[in-house]
C-alpha positions as CSV (number, residue, x, y, z in Angstrom):
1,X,7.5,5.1,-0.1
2,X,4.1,4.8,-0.5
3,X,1.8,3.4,-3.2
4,X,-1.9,3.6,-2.7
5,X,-4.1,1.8,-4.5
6,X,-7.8,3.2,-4.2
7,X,-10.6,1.0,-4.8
8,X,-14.6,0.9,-5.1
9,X,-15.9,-1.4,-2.6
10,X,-15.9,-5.1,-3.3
11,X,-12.8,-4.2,-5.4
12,X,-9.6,-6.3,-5.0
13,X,-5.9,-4.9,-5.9
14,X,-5.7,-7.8,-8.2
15,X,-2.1,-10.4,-8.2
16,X,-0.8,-8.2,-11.7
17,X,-1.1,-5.0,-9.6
18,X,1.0,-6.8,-7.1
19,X,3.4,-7.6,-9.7
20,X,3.8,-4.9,-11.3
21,X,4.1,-2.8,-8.3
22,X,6.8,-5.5,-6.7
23,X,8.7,-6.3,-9.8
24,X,8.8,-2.7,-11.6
25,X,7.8,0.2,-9.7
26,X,9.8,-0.4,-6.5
27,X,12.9,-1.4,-7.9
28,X,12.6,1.7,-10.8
29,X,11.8,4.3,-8.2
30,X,14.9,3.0,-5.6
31,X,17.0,3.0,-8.7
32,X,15.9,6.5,-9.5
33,X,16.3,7.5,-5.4
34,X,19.8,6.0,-5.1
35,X,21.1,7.2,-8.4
36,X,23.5,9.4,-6.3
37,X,22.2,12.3,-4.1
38,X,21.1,12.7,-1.1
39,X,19.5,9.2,-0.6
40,X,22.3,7.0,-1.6
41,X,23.4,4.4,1.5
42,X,20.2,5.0,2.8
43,X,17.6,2.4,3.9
44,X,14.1,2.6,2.4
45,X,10.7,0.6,2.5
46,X,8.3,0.7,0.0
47,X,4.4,-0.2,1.1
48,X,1.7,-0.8,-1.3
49,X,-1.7,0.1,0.4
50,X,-5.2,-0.4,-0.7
51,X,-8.9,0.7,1.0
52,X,-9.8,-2.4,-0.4
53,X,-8.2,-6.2,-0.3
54,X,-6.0,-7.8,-2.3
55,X,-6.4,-10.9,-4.2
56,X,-5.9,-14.3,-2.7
57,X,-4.0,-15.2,-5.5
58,X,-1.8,-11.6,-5.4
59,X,-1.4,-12.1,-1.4
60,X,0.1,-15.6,-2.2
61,X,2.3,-14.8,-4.3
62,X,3.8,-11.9,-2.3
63,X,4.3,-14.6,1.0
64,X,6.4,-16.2,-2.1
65,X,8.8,-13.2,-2.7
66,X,11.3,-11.9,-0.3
67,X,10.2,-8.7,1.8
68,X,14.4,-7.5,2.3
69,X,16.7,-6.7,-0.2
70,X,19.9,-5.1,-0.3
71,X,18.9,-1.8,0.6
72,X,14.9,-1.6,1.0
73,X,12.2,-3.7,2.5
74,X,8.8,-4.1,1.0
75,X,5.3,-4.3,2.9
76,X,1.5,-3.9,2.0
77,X,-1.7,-3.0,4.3
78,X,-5.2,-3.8,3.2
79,X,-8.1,-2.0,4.4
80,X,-8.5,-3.2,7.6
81,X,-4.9,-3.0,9.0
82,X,-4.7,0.5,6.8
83,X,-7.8,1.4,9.3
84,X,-6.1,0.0,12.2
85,X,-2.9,1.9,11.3
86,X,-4.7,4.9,11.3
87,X,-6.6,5.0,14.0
88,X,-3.0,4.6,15.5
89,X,-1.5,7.6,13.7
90,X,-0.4,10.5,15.8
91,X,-1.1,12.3,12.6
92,X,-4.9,13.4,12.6
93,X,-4.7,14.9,8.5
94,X,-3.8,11.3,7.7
95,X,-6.8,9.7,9.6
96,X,-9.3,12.6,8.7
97,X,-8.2,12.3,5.0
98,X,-8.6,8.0,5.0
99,X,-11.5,8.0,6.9
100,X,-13.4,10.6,4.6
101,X,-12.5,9.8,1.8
102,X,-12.2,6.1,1.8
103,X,-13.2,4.2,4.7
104,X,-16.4,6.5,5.5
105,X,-17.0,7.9,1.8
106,X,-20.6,8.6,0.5
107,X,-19.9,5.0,-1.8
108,X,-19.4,3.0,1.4
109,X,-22.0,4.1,2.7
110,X,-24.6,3.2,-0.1
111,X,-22.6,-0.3,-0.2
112,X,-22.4,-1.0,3.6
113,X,-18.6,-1.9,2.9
114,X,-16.8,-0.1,5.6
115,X,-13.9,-0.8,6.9
């Protein structure tokens, strides 16, 4: 599971995003996933990604929390290991939609902040 977080350049995913993303969207949405059905006894990871970077204080706080639970794992990519990762990707409507639409937009452009 996936949660983007889109930003203009010189934006960070600030340390309360990080929170609330660690502390009440993963756990609600693997609550909702392993409420019975198909996707109960299964193992999940949730990433938070971002075009941008994340605050230094948000990235601290994460290397403070633990990355496996019972059941899921969690992970996060900033822009330049999001680039990386897809410039790896087998799938090419993944890279084509990231690079136009974040890491080669019309904004980066005008900002010189590409990734």
């Amino acid at each position: 599971m996936i949660e983007c977080k889109a930003k203009n350049a010189n934006a960070r995913v600030s340390e309360a995003d990080i929170r609330k993303w660690y502390g009440d969207r993963v756990p609600l949405i693997y609550s909702i996933l392993t409420n019975g059905g198909t996707y109960k006894g299964k193992p999940f990871r949730f990433e938070l990604w971002s075009n941008g970077e994340f605050s230094a204080s948000g990235l601290k706080w994460l290397a403070e929390q633990p990355l496996v639970m019972i059941g899921y794992s969690v992970g996060w990519r900033d822009g330049k290991a999001l680039k990386q990762y897809a410039d790896k990707a087998k799938n090419t409507s993944l890279w084509t939609m990231l690079n136009d639409y974040y890491f080669h937009s019309p904004l980066s452009r005008i900002t010189g902040n590409r990734v």
